[in-house]
C-alpha positions in Angstrom: -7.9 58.3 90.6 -11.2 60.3 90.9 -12.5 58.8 87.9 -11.8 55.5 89.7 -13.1 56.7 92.6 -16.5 57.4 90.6 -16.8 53.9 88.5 -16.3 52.3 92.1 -18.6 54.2 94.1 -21.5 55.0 91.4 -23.4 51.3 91.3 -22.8 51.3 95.1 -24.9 54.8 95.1 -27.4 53.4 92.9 -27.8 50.2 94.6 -29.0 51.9 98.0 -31.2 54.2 96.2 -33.5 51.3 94.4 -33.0 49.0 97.4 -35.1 52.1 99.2 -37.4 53.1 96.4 -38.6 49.7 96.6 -40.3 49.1 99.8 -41.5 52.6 99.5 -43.2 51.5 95.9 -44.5 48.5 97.6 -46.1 50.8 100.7 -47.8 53.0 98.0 -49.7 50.1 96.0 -50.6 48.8 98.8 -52.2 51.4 100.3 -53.7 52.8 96.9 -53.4 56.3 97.6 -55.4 57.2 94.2 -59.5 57.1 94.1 -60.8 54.7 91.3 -57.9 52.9 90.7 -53.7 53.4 89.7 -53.0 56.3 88.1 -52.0 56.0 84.5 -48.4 54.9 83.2 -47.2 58.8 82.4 -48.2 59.7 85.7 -44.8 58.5 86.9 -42.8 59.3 83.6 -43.2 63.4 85.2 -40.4 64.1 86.1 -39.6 66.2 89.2 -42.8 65.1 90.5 -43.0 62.3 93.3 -45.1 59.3 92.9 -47.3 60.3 95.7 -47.2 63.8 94.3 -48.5 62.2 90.8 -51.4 60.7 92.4 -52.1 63.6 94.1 -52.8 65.2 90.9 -54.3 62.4 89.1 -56.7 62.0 92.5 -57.6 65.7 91.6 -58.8 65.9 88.3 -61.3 63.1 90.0 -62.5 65.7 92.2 -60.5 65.4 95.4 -59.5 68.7 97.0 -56.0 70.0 97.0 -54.0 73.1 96.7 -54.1 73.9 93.2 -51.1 76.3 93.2 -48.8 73.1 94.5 -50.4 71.6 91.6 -49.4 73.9 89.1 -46.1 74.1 90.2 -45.5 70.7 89.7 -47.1 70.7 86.3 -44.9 73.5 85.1 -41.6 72.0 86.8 -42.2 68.9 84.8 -43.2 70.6 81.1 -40.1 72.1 81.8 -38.3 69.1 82.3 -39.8 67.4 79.7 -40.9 69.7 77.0 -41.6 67.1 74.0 -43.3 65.0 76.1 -47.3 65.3 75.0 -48.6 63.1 78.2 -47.6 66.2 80.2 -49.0 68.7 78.0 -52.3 66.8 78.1 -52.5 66.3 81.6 -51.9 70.0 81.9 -54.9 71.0 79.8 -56.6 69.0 82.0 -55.5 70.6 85.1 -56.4 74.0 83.5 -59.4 73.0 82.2 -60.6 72.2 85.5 -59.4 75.4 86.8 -61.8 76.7 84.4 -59.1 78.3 82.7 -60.5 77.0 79.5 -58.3 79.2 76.9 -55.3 77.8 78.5 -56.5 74.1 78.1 -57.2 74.1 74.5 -53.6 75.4 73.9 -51.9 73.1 75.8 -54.4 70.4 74.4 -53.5 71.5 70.9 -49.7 71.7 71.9 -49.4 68.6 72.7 -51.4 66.9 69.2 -48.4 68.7 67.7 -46.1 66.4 69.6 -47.6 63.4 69.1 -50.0 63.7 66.0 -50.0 59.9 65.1 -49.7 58.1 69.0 -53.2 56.4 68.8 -53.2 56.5 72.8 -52.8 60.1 72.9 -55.4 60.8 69.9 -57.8 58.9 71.6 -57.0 60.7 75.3 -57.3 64.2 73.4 -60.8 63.3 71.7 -61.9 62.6 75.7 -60.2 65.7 76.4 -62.1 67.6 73.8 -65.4 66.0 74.3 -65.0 67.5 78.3 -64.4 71.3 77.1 -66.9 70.3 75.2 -66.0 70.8 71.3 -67.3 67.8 69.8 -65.9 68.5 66.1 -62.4 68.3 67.5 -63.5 65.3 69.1 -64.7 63.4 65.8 -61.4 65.1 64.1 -59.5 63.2 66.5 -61.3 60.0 66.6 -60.8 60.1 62.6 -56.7 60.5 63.1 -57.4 57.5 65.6 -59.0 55.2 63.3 -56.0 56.0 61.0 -53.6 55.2 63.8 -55.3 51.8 65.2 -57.8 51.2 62.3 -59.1 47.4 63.7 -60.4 50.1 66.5 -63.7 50.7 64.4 -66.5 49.9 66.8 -64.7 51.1 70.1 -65.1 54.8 68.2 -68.5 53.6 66.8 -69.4 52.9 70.4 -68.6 56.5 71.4 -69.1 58.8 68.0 -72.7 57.6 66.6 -74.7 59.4 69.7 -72.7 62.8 68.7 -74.5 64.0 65.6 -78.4 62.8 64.3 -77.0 62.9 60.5 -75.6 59.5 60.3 -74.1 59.9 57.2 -72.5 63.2 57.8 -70.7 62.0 60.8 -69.3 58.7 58.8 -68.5 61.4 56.0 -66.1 63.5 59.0 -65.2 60.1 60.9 -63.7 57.5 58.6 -60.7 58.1 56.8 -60.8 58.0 53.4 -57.8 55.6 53.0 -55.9 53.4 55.4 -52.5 54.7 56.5 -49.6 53.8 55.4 -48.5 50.1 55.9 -52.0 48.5 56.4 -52.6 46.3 53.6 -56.8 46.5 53.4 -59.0 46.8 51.2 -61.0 50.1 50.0 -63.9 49.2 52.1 -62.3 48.1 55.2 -63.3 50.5 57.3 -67.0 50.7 55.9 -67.5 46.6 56.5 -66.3 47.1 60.0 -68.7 49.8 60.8 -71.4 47.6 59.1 -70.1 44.5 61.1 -70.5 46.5 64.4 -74.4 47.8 63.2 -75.4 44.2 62.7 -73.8 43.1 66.3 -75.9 46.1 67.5 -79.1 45.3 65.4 -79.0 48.7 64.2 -80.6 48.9 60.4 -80.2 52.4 60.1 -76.4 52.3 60.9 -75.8 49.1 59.1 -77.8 50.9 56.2 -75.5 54.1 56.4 -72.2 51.8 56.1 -73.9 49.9 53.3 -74.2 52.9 51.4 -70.3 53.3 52.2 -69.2 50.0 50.4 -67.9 49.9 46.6 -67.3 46.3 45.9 -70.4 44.1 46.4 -70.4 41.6 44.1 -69.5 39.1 46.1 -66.9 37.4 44.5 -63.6 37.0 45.0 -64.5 39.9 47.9 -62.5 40.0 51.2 -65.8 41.2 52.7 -67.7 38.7 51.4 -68.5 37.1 55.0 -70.4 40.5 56.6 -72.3 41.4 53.1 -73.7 37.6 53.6 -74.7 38.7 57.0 -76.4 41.8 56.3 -78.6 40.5 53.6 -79.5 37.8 56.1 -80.3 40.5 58.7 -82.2 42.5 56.3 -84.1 39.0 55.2 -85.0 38.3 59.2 -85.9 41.8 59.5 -88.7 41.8 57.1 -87.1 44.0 54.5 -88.3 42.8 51.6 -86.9 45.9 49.0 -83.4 46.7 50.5 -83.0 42.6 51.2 -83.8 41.8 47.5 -81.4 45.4 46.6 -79.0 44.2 48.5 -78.9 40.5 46.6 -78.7 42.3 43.5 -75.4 44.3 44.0 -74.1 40.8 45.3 -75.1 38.5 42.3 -75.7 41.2 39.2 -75.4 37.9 37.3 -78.7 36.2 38.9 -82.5 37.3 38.0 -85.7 35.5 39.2 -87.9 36.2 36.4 -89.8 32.9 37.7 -90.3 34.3 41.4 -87.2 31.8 42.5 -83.4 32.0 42.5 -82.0 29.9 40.0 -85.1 27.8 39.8 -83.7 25.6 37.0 -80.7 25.1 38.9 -78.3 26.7 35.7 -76.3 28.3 38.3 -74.1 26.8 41.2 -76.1 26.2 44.9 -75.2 29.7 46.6 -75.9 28.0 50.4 -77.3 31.7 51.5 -79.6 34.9 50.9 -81.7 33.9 48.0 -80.1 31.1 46.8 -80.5 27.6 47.4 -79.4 26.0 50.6 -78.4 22.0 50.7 -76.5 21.8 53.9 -75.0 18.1 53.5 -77.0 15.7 55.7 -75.8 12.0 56.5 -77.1 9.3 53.7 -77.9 12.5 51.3 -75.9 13.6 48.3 -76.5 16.7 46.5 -75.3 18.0 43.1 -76.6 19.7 40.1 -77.1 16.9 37.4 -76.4 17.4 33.7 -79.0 16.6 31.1 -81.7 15.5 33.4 -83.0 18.7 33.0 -86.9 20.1 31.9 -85.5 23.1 31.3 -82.0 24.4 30.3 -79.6 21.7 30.7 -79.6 21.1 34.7 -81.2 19.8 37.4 -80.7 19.3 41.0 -79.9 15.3 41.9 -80.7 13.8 46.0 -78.9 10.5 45.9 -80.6 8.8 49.0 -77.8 6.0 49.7 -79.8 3.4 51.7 -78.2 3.9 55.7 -79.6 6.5 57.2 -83.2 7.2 58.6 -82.9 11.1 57.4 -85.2 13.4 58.7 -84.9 15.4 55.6 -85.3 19.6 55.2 -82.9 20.8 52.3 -82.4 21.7 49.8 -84.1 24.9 50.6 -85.2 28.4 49.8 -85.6 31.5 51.1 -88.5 33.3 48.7 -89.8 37.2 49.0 -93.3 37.3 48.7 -96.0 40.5 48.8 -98.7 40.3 51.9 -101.7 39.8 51.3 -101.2 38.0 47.9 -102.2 34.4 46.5 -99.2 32.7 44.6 -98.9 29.3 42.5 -95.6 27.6 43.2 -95.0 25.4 40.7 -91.6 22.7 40.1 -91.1 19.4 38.3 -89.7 16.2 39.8 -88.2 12.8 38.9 -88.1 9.8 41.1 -86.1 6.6 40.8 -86.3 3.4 43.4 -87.4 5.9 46.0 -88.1 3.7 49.3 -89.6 3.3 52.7 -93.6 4.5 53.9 -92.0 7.9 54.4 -91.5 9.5 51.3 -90.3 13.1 50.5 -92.7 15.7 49.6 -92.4 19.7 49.4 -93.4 21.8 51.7 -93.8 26.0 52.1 -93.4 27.8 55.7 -94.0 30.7 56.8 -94.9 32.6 59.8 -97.6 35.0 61.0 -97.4 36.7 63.8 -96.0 33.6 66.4 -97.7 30.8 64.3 -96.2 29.1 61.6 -98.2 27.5 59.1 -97.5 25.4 56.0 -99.0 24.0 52.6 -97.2 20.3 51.7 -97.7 18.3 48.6 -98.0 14.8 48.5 -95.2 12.6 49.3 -94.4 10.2 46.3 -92.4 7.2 46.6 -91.0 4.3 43.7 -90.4 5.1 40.1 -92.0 8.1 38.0 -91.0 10.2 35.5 -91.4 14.1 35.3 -94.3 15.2 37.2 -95.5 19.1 37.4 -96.4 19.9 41.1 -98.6 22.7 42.0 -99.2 24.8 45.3 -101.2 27.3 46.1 -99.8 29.8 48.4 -102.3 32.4 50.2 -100.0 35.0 52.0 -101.4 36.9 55.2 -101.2 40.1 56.3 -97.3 41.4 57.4 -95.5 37.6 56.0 -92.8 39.3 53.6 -90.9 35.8 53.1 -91.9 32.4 52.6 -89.4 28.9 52.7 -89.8 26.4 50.4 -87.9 23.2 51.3 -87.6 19.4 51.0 -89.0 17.3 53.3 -89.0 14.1 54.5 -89.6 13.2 58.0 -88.2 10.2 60.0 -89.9 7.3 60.9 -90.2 4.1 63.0 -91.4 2.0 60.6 -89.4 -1.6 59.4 -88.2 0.1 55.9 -87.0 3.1 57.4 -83.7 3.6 55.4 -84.2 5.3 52.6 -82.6 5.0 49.1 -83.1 5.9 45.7 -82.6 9.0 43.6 -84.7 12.1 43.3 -84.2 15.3 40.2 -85.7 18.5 40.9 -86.3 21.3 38.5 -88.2 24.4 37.2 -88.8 26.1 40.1 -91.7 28.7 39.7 -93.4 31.3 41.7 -96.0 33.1 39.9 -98.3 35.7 41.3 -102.2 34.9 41.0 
């Protein structure tokens, strides 16, 4: 009967209770009774301590004024309560440390990493934590268990860590893991293309330097970082870094060399589209592919099939060449031309900037039938021009024959210093 009594009575107990607690909930969001925003989530998980009574605490630690004793009454009601809970623990090496009862804080603050050493919410709360007493080598500890609890959280620590210590290096050396945890299937330099990912969002050549130095695999083959290494040599190349741009290529392509000043200048090699290598971006009524045995040298060539139905305003294929200031150069190449049409006719052309102008040195365009003809062009570099683009050209035009056709080889690519 009693047990009857209970199964009857209980749900009707608990039924009144939430229909109460509800309102009650509503009345507190409403009126917000915590500075800067809700509390967080644990806040309420305390047990024996109210809601109100929760933001009352949390209100504190923002610099409110209450009585401190009630406060640590409460804190040691619910860490008694809830003993393996490290949310309390933490929040009571807060509530120490501002007490200024700093000896205190750090051992509840290291108390409660023991109950919780992989929780990437709590690593991260303690490396705020510690970053307050201050002891900023705890901090980076931290943020290193962090990155091996939520590793795609790279730049958020970035963000915080790189302003801690001025030895870049050193601090990468204490702050990325030197493996993945368990169950994350990445690569060896996952974390060390992240990091270099966030320096090239930030602009930042000596961090995206650092995290280079980090990386193992460059070659950029069959790489699952192949996408950010592309990037950084391209940042490097827009920087003006001739050396570590041209270093940089090197560990990607150990199977390229320029002893003619140009990147596969005899085209022996497949079109890279990036860096260093040749670029031809497909363009309507254009066709580009290496040709076999129309070559001067070696046994390729590179083929523009022009197919008659489009007025291209032409600018690949193209290059990206490294070049010393202040130096004269001789570019030289060889072309072929078959039915080439129209008034507007391709021609080559070199660019390159100095200061806010560009300037550039064309040959002359050539149109109809000829066999392989050496061009030469001389190249005076200015003062502070590191890189130089060599391209393709042929412009639009208005006139009556202005779809062009035919068939165009390119070969033997040279840059020679004078």
């Amino acid at each position: 009967m009693p047990i009857l009594r209970f199964l009857i009575l209980a749900p009707l107990a608990l039924a009144i209770v939430a229909a109460g607690a509800l309102p009650w909930y509503e009345q507190l969001n409403r009126e917000r009774v915590w500075a800067g925003g809700s509390p967080p989530a644990f806040f309420f998980s305390l047990p024996l301590m109210s809601r109100p009574q929760a933001a009352m605490v949390f209100r504190w630690l923002q610099g409110e004024d209450f009585d401190t004793q009630q406060l640590e009454y409460q804190m040691k009601s619910a860490l008694k309560a809830r003993p393996l809970n490290p949310d309390n623990w933490l929040l009571a090496a807060r509530l120490k440390h501002r007490l200024g009862k700093t000896d205190e804080a750090a051992q509840l603050a290291e108390h409660a990493q023991t109950l919780g050493p992989t929780r990437g919410k709590l690593l991260w709360d303690l490396a705020m934590f510690w970053l307050a007493y201050p002891d900023q080598d705890k901090a980076i500890s931290l943020l290193h268990d962090y990155l091996l609890a939520r590793p795609h959280d790279v730049r958020k620590v970035i963000f915080l860590a790189y302003r801690l210590e001025d030895d870049k290096a050193k601090l990468l050396d204490k702050l990325i893991p030197a493996q993945l945890a368990p169950g994350y299937d990445f690569d060896d330099d996952f974390y060390a293309a992240k990091i270099l990912q966030t320096a090239l969002s930030l602009k930042n050549a000596e961090m995206a330097a650092v995290a280079w130095q980090r990386i193992e695999h460059r070659e950029i083959r069959n790489n699952p970082n192949a996408r950010v290494i592309k990037a950084y040599q391209a940042f490097l190349i827009h920087q003006g870094m001739t050396q570590p741009a041209l270093s940089v290529w090197h560990d990607m392509h150990p199977e390229l060399d320029a002893p003619s000043g140009v990147m596969n200048g005899s085209f022996e090699h497949e079109l890279l589209g990036y860096g260093f290598g040749w670029r031809s971006t497909k363009q309507e009524g254009a066709e580009f592919e290496r040709s076999f045995n129309h070559a001067v040298e070696g046994n390729y060539s590179l083929k523009i099939h022009f197919d008659g139905q489009q007025n291209i305003n032409l600018y690949r294929p193209g290059i990206t060449l490294p070049v010393k200031s202040g130096r004269s150069y001789l570019l030289t190449a060889y072309w072929k031309g078959e039915q080439i049409t129209t008034r507007s006719n391709p021609f080559f052309e070199i660019v390159y900037k100095q200061g806010e102008k560009t300037h550039t040195v064309r040959s002359k365009p050539q149109r109809g039938d000829w066999n392989w003809q050496r061009i030469e062009m001389v190249l005076d570099v200015p003062e502070g021009t590191h890189f130089v683009e060599l391209r393709l050209r042929r412009w639009r035009t208005e006139a009556l024959d202005k779809l062009i056709s035919g068939t165009l080889y390119i070969d033997d690519v040279k840059l020679t210093e004078l």
